[in-house]
DSSP file (Angstrom, degrees, kcal/mol; ACC not computed):
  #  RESIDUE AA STRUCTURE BP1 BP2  ACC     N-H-->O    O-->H-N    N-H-->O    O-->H-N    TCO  KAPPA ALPHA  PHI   PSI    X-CA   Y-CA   Z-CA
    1    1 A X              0   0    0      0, 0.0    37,-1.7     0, 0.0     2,-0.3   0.000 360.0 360.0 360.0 130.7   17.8  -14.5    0.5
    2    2 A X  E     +a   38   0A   0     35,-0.2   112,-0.5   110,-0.1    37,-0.3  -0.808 360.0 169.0 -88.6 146.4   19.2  -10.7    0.2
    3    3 A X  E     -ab  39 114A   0     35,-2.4    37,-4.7    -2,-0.3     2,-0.3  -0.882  27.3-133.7-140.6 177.7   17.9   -7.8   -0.3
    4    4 A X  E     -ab  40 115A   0    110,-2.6   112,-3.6    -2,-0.2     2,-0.4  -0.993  22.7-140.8-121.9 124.7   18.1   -4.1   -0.4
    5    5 A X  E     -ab  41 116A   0     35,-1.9    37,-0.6    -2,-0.3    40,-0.2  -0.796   3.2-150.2-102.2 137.9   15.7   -1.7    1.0
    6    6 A X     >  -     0   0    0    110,-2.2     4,-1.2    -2,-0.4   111,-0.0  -0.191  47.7-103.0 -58.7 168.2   14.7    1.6   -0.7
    7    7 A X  H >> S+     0   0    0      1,-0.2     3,-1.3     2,-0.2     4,-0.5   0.985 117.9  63.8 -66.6 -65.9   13.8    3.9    2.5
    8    8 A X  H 3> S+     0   0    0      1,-0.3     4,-2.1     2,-0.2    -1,-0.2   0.419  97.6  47.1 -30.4 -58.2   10.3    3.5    2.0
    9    9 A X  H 3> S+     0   0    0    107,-0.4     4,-1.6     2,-0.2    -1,-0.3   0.916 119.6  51.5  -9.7 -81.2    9.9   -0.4    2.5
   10   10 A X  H <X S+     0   0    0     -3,-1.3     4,-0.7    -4,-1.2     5,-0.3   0.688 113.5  36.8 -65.6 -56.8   12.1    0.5    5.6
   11   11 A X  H  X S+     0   0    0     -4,-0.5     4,-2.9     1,-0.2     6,-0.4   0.990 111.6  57.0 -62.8 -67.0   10.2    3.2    7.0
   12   12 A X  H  <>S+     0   0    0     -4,-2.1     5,-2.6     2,-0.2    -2,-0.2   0.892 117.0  39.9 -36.3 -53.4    6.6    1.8    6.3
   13   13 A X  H >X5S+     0   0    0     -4,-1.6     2,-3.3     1,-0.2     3,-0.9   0.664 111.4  54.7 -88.3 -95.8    7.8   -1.5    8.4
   14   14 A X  H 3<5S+     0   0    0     -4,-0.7    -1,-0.2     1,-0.3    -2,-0.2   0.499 107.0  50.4 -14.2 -31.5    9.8    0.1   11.3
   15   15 A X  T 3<5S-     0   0    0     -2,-3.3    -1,-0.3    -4,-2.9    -2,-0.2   0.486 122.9 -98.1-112.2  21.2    7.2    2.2   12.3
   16   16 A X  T <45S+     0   0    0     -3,-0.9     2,-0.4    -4,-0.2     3,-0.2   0.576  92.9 110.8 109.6 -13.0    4.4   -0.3   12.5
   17   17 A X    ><< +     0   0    0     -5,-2.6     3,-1.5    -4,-0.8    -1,-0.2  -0.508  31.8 144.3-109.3  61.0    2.5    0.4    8.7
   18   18 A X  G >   +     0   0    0     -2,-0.4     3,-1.3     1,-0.2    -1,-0.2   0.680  56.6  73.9 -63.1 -19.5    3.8   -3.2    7.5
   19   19 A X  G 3  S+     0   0    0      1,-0.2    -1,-0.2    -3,-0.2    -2,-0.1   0.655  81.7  65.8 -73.1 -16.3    0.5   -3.3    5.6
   20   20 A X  G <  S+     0   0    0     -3,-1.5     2,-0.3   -11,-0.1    -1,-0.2   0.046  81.3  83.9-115.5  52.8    1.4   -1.1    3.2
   21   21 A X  S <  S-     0   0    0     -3,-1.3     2,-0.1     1,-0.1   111,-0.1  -0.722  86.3-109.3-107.6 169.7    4.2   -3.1    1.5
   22   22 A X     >  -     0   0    0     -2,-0.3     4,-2.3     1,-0.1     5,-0.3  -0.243  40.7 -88.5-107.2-161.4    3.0   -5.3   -0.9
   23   23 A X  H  > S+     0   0    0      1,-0.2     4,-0.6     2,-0.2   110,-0.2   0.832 123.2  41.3 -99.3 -20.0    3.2   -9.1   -0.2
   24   24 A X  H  > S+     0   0    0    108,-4.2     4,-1.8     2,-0.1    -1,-0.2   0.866 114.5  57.0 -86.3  -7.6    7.0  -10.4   -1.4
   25   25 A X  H  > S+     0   0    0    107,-0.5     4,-1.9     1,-0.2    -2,-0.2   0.964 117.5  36.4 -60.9 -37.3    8.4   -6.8    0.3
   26   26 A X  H  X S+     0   0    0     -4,-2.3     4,-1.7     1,-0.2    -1,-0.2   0.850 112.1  54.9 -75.2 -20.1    6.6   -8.3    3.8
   27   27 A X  H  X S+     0   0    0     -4,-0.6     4,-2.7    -5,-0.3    -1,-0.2   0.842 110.6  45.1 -87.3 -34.3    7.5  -11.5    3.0
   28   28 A X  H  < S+     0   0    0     -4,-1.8    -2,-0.2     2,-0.2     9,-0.1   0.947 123.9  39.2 -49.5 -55.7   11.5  -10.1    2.8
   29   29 A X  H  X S+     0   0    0     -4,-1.9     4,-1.6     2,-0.2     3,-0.4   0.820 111.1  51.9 -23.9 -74.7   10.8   -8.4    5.9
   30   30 A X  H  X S+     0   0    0     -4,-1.7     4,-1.0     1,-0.3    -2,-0.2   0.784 110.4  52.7 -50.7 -60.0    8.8  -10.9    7.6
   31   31 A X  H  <>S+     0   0    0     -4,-2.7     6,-1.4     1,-0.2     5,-0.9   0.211 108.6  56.1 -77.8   3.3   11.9  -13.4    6.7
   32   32 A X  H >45S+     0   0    0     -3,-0.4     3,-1.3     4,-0.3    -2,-0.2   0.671  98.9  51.3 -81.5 -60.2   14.4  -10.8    8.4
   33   33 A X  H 3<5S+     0   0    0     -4,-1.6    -2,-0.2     1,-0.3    -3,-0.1   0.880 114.0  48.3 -76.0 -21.8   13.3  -10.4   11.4
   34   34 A X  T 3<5S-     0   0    0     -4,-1.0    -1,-0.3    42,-0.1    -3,-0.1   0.502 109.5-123.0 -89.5  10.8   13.2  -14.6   11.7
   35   35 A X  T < 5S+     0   0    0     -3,-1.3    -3,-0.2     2,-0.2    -2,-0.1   0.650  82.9 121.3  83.2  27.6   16.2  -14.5   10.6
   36   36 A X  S   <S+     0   0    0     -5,-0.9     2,-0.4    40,-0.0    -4,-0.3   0.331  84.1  26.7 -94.1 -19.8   15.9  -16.6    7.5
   37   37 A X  S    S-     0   0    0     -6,-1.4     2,-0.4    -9,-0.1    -2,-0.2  -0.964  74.2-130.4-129.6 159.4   17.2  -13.5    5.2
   38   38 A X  E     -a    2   0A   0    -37,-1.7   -35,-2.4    -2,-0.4     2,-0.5  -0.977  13.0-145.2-124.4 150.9   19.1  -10.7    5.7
   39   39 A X  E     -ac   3  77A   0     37,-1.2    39,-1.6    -2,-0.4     2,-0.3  -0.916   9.2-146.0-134.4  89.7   18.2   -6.9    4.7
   40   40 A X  E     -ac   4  78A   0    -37,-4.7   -35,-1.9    -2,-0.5     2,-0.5  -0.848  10.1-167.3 -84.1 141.4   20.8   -4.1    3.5
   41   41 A X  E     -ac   5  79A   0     37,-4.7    39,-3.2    -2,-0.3     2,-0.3  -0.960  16.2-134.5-125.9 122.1   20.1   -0.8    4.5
   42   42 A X  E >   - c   0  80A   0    -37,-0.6     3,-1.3    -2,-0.5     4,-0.3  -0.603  18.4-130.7 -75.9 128.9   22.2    2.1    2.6
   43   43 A X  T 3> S+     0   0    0     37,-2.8     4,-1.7    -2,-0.3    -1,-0.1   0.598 112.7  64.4 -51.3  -6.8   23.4    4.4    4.9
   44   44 A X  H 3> S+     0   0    0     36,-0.2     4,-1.9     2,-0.2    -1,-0.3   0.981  89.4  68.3 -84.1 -55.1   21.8    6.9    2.2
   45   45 A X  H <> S+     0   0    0     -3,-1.3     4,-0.5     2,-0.2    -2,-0.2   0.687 108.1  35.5  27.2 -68.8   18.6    5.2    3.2
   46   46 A X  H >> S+     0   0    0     -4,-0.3     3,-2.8     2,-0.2     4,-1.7   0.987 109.6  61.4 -85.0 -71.4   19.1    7.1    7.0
   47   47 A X  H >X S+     0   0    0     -4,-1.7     4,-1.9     1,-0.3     3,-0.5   0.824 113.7  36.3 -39.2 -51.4   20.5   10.1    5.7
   48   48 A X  H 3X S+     0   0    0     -4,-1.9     4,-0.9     1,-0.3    -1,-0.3   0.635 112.5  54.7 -93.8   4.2   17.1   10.5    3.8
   49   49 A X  H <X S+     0   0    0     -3,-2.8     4,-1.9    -4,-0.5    -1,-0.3   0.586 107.4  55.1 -85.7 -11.9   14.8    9.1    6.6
   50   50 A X  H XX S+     0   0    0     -4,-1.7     4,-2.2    -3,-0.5     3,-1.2   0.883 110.5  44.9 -76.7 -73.9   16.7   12.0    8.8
   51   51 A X  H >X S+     0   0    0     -4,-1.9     4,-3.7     1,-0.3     3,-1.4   0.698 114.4  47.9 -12.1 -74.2   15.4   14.7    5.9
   52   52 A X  H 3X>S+     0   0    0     -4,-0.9     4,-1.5     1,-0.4     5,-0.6   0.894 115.2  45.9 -69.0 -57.5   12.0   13.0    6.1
   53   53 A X  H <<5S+     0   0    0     -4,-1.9    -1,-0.4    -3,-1.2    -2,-0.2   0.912 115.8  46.4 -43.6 -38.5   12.2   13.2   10.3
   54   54 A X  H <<5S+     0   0    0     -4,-2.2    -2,-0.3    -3,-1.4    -1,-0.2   0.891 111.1  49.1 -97.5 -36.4   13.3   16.7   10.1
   55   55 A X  H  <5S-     0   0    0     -4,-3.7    -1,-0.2    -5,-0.5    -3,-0.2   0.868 106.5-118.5 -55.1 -37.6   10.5   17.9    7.3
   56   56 A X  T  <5S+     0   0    0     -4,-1.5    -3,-0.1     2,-0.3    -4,-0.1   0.257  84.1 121.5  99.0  -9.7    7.2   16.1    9.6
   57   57 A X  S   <S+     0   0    0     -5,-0.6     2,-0.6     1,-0.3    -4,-0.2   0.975  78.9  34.8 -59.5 -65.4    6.7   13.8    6.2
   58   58 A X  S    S-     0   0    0     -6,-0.6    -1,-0.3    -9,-0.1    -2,-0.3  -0.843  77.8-162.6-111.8 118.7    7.3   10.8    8.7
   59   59 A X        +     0   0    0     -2,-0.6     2,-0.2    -3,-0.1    -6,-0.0  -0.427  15.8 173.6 -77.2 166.4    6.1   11.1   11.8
   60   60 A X        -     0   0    0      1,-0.1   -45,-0.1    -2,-0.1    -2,-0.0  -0.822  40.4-148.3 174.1 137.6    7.7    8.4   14.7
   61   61 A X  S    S+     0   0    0     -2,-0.2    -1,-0.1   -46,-0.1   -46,-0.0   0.991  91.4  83.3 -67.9 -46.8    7.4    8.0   18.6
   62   62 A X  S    S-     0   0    0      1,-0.1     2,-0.1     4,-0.1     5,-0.0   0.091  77.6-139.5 -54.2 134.4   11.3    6.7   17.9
   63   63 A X     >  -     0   0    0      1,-0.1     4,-0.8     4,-0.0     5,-0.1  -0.342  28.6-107.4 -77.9-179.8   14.4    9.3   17.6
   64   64 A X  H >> S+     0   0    0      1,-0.2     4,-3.3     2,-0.2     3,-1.0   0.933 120.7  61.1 -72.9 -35.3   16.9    8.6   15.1
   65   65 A X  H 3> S+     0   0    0      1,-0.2     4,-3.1     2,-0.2    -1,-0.2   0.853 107.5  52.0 -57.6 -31.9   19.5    7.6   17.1
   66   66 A X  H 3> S+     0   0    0      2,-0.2     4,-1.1     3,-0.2    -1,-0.2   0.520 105.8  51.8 -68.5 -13.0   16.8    4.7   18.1
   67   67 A X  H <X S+     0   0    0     -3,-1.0     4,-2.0    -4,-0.8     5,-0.3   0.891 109.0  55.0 -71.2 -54.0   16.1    3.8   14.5
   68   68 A X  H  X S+     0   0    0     -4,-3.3     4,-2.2     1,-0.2    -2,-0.2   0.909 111.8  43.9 -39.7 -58.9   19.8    3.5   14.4
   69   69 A X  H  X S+     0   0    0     -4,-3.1     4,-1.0    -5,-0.2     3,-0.5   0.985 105.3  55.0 -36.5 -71.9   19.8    1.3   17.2
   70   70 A X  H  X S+     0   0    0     -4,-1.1     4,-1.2     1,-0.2    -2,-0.1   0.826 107.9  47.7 -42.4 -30.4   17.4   -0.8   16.5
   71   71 A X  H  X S+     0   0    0     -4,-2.0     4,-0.9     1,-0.2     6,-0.4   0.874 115.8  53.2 -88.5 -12.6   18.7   -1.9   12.9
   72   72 A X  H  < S+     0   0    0     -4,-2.2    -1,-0.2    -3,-0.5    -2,-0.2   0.690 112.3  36.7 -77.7  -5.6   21.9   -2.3   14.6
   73   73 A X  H  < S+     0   0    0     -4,-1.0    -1,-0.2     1,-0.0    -2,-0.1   0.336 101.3  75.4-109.6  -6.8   20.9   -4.4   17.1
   74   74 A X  H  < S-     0   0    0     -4,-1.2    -2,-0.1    -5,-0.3    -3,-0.1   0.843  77.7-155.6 -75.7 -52.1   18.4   -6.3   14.9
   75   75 A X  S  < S+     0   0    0     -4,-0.9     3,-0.1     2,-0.7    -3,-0.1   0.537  87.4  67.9  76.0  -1.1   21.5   -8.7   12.8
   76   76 A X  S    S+     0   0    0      1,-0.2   -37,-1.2    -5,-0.1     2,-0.4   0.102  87.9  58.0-118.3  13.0   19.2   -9.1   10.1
   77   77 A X  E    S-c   39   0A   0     -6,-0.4    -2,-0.7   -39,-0.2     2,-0.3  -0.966  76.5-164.0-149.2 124.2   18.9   -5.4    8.8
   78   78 A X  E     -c   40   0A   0    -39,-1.6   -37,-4.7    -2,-0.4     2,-0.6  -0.956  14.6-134.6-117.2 130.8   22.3   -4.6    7.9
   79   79 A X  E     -c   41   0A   0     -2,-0.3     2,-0.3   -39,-0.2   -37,-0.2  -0.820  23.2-153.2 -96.7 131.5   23.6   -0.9    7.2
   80   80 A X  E     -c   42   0A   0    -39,-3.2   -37,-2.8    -2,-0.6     2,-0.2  -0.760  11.7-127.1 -85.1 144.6   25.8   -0.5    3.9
   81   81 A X        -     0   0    0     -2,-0.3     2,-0.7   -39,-0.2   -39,-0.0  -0.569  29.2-112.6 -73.5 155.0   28.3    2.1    3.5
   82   82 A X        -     0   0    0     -2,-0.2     2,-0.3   -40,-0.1     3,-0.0  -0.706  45.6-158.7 -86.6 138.8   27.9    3.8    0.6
   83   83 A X     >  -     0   0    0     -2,-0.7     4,-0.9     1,-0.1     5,-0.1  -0.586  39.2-109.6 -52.8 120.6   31.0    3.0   -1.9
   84   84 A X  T >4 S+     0   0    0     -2,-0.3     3,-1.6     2,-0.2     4,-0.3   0.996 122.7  51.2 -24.6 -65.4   33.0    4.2   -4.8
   85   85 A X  T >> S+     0   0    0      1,-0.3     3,-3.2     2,-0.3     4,-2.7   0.933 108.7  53.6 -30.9 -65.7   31.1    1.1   -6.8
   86   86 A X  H 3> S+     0   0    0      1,-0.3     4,-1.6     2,-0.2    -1,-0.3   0.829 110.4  41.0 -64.9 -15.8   27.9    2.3   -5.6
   87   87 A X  H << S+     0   0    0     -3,-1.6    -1,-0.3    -4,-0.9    -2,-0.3   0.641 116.4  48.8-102.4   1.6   28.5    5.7   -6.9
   88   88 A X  H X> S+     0   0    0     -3,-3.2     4,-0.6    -4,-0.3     3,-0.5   0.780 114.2  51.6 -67.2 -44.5   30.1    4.2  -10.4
   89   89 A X  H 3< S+     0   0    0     -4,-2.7    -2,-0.2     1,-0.3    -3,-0.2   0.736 108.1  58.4 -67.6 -34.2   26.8    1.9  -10.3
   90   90 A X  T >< S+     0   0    0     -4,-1.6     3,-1.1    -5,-0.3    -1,-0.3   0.662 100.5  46.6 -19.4 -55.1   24.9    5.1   -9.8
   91   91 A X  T <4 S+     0   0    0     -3,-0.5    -1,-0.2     1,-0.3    -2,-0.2   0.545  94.9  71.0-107.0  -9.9   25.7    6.9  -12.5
   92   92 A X  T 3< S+     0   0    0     -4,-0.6     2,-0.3     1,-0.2    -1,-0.3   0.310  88.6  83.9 -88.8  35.0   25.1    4.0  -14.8
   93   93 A X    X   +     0   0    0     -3,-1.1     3,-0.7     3,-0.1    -1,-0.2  -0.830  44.4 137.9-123.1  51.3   21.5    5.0  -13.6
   94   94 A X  T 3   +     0   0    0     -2,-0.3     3,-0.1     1,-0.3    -3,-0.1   0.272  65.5  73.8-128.8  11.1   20.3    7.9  -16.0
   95   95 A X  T 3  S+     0   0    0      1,-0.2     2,-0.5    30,-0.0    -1,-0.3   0.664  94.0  52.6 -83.5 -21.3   17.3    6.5  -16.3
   96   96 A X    <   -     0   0    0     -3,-0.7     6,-0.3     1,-0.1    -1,-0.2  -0.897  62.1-165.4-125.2 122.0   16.4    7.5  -12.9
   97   97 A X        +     0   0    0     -2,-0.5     2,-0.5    -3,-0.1    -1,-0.1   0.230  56.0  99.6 -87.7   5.8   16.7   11.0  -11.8
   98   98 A X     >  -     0   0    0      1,-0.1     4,-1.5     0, 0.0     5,-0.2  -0.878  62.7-146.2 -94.9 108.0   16.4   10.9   -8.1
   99   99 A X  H  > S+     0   0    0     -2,-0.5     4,-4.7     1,-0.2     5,-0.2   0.883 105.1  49.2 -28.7 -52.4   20.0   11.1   -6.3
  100  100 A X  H  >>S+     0   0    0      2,-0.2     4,-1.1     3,-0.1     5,-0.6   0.980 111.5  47.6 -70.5 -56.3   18.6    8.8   -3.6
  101  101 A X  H >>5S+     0   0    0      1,-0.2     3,-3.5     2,-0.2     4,-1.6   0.844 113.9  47.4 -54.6 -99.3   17.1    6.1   -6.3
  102  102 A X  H 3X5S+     0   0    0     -4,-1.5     4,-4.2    -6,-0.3     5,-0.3   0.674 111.1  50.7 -42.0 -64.9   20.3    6.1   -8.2
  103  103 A X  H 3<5S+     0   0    0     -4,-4.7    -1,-0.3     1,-0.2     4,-0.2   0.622 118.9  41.5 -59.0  -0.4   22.6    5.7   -4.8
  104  104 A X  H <X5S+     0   0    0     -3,-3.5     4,-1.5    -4,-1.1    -1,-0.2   0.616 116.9  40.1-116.5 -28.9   20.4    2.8   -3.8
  105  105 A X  H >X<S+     0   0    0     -4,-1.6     4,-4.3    -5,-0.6     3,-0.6   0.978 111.9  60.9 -66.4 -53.7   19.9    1.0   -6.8
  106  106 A X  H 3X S+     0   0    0     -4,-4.2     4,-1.8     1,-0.2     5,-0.2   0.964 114.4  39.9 -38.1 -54.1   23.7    1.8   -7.5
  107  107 A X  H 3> S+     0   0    0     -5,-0.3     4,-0.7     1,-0.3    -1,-0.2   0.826 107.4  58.2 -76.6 -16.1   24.1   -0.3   -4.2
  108  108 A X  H <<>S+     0   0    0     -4,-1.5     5,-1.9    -3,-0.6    -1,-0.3   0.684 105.8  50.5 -69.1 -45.2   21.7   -2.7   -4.9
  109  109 A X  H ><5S+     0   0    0     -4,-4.3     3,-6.8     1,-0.2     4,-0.4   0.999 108.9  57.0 -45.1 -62.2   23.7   -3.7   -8.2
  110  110 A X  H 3<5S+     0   0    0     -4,-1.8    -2,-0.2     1,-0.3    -1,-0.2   0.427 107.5  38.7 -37.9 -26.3   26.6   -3.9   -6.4
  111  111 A X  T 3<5S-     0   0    0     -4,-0.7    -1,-0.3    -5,-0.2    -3,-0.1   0.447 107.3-127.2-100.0   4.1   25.8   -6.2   -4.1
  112  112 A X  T < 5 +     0   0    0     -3,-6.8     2,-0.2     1,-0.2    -3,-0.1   0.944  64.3 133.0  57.3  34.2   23.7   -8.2   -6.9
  113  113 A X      < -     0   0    0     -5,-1.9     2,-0.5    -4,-0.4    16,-0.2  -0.804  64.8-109.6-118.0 172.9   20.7   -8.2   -4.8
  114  114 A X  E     -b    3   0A   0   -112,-0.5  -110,-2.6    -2,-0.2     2,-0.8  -0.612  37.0-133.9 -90.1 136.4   16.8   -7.3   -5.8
  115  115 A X  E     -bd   4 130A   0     14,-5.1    16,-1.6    -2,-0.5     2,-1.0  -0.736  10.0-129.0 -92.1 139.4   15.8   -3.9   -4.0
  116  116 A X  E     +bd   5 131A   0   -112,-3.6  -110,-2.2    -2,-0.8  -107,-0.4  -0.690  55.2 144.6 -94.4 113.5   12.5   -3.9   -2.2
  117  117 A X        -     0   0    0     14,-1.2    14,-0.2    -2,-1.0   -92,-0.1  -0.955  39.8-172.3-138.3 149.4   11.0   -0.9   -3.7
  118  118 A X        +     0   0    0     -2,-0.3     2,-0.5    14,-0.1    -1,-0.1   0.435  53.9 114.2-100.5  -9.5    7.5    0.5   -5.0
  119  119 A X    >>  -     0   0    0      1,-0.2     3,-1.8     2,-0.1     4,-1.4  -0.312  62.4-147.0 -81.2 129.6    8.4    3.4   -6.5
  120  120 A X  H 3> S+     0   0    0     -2,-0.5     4,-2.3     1,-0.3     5,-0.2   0.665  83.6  65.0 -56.6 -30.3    7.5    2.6  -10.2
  121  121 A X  H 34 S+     0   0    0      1,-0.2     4,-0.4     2,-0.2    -1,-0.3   0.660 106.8  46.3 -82.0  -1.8   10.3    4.7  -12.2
  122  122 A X  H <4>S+     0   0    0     -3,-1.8     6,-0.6     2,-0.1     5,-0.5   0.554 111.2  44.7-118.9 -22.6   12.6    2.7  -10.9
  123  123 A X  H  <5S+     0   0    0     -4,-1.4     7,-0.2     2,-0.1    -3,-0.2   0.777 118.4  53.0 -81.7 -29.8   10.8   -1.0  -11.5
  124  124 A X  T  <5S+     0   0    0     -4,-2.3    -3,-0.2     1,-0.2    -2,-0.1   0.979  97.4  60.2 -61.2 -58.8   10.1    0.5  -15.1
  125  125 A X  T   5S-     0   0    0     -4,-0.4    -1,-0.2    -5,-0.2    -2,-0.1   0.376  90.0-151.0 -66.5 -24.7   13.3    1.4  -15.8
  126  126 A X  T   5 +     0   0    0     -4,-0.2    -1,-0.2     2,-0.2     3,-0.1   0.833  65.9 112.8  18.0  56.4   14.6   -2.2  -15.4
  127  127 A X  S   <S+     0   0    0     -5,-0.5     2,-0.4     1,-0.3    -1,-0.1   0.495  80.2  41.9 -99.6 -24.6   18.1   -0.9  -14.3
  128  128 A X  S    S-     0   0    0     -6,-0.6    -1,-0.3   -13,-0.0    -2,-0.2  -0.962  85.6-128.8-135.6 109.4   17.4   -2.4  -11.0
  129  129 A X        -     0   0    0     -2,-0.4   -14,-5.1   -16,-0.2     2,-0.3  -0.388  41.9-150.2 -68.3 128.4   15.6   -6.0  -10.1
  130  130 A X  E     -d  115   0A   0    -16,-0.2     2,-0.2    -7,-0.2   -14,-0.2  -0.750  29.2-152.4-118.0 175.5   13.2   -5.5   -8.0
  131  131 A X  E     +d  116   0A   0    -16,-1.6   -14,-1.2    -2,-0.3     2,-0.1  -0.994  49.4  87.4-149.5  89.2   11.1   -6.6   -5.3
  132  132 A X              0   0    0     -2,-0.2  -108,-4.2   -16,-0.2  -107,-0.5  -0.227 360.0 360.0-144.9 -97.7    7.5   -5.8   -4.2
  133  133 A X              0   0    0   -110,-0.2   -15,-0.0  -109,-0.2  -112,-0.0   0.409 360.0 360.0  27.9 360.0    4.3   -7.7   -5.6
């Protein structure tokens, strides 16, 4: 299977709080790291886990250049570039008002995969299949 990760999903398992994803995001996860799925991660994704580093919202023994590592060295957590598409796919998004939600759901159409996501305006919105539960 594929997927797409919202940051959150991303963050929560990288740093060790896998418990608070819900049970098919761990099972996506779970199935990445054995290497039975693969995992895209939009480089928009990083951009807003650096914000998130750089605030104190997420604390982490790890620098960023070592998250970066890691998903690069992992072969089952793939970084996307962000697109044209995604940012056409994005704007057909107006349901959801968060830059970052639109440019990952935008990629997440695009690649015709479910995003593993919690956040609820974006699972209502049923612009973007998702993945948590």
């Amino acid at each position: 299977m594929i997927y797409v990760t919202d940051t959150h999903p991303f963050v929560f398992y990288a740093i060790g709080q896998a418990k608070k994803l819900g049970r098919k995001a761990l099972r996506a996860f779970t199935q990445a790291e054995s290497k039975r799925a693969t995992i895209y991660i939009p480089t928009v994704c990083f951009f807003e886990l650096a914000l998130l580093l750089e605030s104190g919202k997420v604390r982490s023994n790890r620098s960023f250049a070592e998250w970066k590592a890691r998903v690069e060295e992992s072969g089952s957590f793939l970084v996307e570039p962000l697109t044209w598409e995604d940012i056409e796919e994005a704007r057909s998004l107006p349901g959801l008002v968060d830059p970052f939600d639109r440019l990952i759901g935008g990629t997440a159409n695009r690649l015709r995969c479910p995003l593993i996501t919690q956040d609820g305006r974006i699972a209502k919105s049923r612009l973007v299949a998702t993945v948590w539960q």
